[in-house]
C-alpha positions in Angstrom: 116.9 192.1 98.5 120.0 194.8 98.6 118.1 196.0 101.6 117.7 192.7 103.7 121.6 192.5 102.5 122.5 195.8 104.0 120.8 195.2 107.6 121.7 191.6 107.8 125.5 193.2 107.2 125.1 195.9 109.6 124.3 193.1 112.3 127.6 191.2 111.4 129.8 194.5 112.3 128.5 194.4 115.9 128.1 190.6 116.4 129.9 187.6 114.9 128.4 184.3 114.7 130.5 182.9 117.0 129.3 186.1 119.4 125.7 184.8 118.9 126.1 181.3 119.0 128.0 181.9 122.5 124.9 184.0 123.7 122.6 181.5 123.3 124.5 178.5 124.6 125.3 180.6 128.2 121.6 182.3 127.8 119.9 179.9 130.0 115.9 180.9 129.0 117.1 181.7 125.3 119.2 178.7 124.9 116.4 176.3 126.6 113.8 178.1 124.0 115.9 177.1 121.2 117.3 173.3 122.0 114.0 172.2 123.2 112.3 172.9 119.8 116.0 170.8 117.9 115.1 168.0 120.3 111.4 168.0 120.0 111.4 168.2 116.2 114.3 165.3 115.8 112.4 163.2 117.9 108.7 163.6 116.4 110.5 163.3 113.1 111.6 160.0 114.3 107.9 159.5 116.1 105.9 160.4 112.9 108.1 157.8 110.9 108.1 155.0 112.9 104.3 155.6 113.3 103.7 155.9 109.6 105.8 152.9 108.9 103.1 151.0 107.2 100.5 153.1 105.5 99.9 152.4 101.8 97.6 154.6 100.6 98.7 157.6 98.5 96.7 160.3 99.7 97.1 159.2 103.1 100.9 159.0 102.4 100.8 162.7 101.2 99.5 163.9 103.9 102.0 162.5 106.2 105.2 163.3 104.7 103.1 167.4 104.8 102.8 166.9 108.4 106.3 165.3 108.5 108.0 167.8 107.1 106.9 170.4 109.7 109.3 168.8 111.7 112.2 168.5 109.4 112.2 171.9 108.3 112.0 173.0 112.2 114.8 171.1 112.6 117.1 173.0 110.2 115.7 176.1 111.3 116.2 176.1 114.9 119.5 174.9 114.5 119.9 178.2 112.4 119.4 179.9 115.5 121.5 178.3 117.8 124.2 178.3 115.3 123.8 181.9 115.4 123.4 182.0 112.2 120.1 183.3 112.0 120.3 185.7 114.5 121.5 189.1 114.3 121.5 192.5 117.0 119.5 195.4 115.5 119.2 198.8 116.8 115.4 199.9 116.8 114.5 203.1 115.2 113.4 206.3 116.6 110.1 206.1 118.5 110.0 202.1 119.3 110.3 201.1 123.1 113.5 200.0 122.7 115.1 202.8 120.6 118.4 203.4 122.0 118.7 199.9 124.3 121.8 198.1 124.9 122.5 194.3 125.0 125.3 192.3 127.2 126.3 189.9 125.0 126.8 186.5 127.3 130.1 185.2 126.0 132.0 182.3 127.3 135.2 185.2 128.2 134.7 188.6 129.0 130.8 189.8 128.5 130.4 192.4 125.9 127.5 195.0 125.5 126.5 196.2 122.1 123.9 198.8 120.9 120.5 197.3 119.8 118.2 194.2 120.7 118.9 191.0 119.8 116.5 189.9 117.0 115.4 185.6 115.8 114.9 186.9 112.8 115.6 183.4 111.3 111.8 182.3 113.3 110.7 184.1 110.1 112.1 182.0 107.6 111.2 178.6 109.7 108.0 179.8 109.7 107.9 180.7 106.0 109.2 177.0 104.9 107.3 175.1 107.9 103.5 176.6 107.8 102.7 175.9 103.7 103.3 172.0 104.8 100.6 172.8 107.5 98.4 173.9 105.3 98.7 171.6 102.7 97.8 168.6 105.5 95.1 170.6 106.4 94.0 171.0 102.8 94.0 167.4 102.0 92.3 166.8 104.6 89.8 169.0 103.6 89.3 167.6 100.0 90.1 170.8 99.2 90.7 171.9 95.2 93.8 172.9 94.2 93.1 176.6 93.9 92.2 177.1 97.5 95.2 175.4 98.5 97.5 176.7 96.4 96.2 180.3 97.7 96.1 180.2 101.4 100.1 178.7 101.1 100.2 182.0 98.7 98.9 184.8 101.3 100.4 182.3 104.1 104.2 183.2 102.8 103.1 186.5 102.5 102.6 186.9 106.0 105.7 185.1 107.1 108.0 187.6 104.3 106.1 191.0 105.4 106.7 190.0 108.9 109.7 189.6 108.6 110.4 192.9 106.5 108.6 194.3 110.4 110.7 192.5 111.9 114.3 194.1 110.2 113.1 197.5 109.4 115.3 199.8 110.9 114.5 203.1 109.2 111.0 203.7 110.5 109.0 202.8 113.2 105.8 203.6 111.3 107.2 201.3 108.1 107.6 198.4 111.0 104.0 198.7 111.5 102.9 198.9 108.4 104.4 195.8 107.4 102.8 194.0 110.1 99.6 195.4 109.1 100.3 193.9 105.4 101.4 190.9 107.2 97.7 190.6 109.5 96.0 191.2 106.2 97.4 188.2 104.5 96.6 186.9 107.5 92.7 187.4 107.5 92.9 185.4 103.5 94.2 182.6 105.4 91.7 182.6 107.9 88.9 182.8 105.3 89.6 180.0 103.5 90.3 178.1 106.8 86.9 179.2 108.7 85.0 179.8 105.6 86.2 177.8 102.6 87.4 174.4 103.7 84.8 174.1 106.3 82.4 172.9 103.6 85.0 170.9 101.9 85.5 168.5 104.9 82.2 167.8 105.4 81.6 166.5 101.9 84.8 165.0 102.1 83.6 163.4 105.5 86.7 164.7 107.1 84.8 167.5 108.7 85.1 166.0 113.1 89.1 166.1 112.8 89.3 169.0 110.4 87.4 171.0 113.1 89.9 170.6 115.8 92.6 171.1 114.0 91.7 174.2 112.2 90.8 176.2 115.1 94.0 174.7 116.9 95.9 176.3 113.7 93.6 179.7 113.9 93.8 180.1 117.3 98.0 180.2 117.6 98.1 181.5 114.6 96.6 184.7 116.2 98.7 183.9 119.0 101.6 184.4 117.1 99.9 187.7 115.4 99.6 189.2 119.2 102.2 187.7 121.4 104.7 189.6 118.0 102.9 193.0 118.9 103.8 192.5 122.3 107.6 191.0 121.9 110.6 193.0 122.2 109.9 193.4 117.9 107.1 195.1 118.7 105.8 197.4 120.9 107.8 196.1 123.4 105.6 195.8 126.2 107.5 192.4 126.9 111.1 193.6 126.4 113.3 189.9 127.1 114.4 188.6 124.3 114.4 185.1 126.0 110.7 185.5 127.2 110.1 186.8 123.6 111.5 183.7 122.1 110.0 180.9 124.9 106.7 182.8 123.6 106.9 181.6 120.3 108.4 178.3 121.3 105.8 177.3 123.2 103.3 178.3 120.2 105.5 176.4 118.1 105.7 173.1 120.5 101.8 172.9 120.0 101.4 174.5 116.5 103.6 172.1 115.0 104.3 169.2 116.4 100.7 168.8 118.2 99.2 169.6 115.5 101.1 167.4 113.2 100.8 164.2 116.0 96.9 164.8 115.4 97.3 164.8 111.8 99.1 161.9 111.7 97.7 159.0 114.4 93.7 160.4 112.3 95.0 159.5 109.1 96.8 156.1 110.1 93.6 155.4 111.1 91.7 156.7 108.7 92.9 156.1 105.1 89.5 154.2 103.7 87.7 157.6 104.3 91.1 159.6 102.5 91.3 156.5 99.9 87.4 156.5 99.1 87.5 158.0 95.3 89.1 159.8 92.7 86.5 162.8 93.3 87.9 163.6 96.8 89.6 167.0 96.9 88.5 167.5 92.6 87.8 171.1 91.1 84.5 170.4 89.9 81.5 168.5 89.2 82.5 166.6 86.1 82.8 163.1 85.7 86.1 162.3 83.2 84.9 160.7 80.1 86.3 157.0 79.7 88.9 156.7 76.7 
């Protein structure tokens, strides 16, 4: 934590807030990246509500507020990063692409260059608040138990905090690597229990046809995500724009979250006898409860 502290500091002394939060309103492609995601999350927020607006069943209920609150905690987030909040300028460590690069700050007055890259980090955190709700609606849909929920939202913040240790480790180049390795191996826990675990779930839940698409939507930008990072500016910096960087994971983001949670949604509206069918949908085990 003292660490995180330190760097997040260190950013400060080179760029204020109001610095950042300059840069990305004159930034055409980072600003655009940013603003779209505020206005697509308000309005699917509003979208997901109005279309929700008379469901009664519980379950069904449950899973819609999951998939709802994908958007409300994008919401916050993004506006984190246009605040400039969540944003900082870090110089990369010896050995990375973009050791000893410079940015010109775009500032409504006189332009300013500083030493380092500009770095989202706050993506990190949306991501870390936004993807559990995911995979709890994709868990409920699932029937899944408890357990195997509660651990693919487990390894699933995992992969979110170790990335974004990668992400602000200035020290090393090797230690920003390694902690996207840790971060791709919490990655493969959550892609077991989506391709392997819940698979079987669904179908004895009868949720299997919708399930299908939507977990290999999930696992396929998920990985996305995994490669597009190794590419970025963060990375290996084969793709050194931080706007092209950041449009990158927007347009991931534009499909990961809000089509995903749109498909989530209109299925269960129209679907909450099969969600609704009995209290054994989604149990632990076999046993029937005993009557008092």
């Amino acid at each position: 934590m003292v660490g995180l502290t330190s760097v997040i500091s260190s950013v400060a002394l080179q760029a204020s807030q109001e610095d950042l939060y300059e840069h990305v309103l004159n930034d055409g492609l980072l600003g655009t990246s940013i603003w779209l995601n505020i206005g697509l999350a308000g309005l699917t927020l509003l979208l997901f509500g109005f279309m929700a607006r008379n469901v009664g069943d519980p379950r069904s209920q449950l899973i819609i507020v999951a998939a709802m609150s994908v958007s409300a905690v994008s919401l916050a987030s993004y506006t984190g990063l246009a605040s400039g909040l969540t944003i900082g300028v870090l110089e990369m460590p010896e050995g990375h692409a973009l050791e000893g690069a410079t940015t010109t700050l775009n500032l409504d007055g006189a332009d300013r260059t500083v030493d380092g890259t500009v770095s989202l980090w706050g993506r990190y955190l949306t991501w870390a608040l936004s993807t559990p709700f995911i995979l709890l609606s994709l868990g409920l849909i699932a029937g899944s138990n408890i357990t195997k929920i509660f651990t693919a939202i487990v390894f699933d913040v995992g992969i979110m905090i170790t990335g974004l240790a990668a992400a602000l480790t200035t020290s090393s180049h090797l230690m920003r690597w390694f902690w996207y390795a840790i971060s791709c191996t919490f990655l493969a826990v959550v892609f077991y229990v989506l391709i392997v675990e819940w698979p079987e779930d669904a179908k004895a839940a009868g949720t299997y046809e919708i399930f299908n698409l939507v977990r290999w939507l999930t696992v396929v930008l998920w990985f996305g995500y995994t490669v597009w990072w190794a590419l970025g500016n963060e990375g290996a910096g084969v793709i050194e724009d931080v706007g092209i960087t950041s449009w990158g994971y927007s347009a991931f983001d534009i499909v990961a979250k809000y089509g995903f949670s749109f498909l989530v949604i209109n299925w269960t509206i129209k679907n909450q006898d099969i969600l609704s069918k009995g209290d054994m949908f989604g149990a632990t085990g076999d046993a029937i409860p005993a009557d008092d």
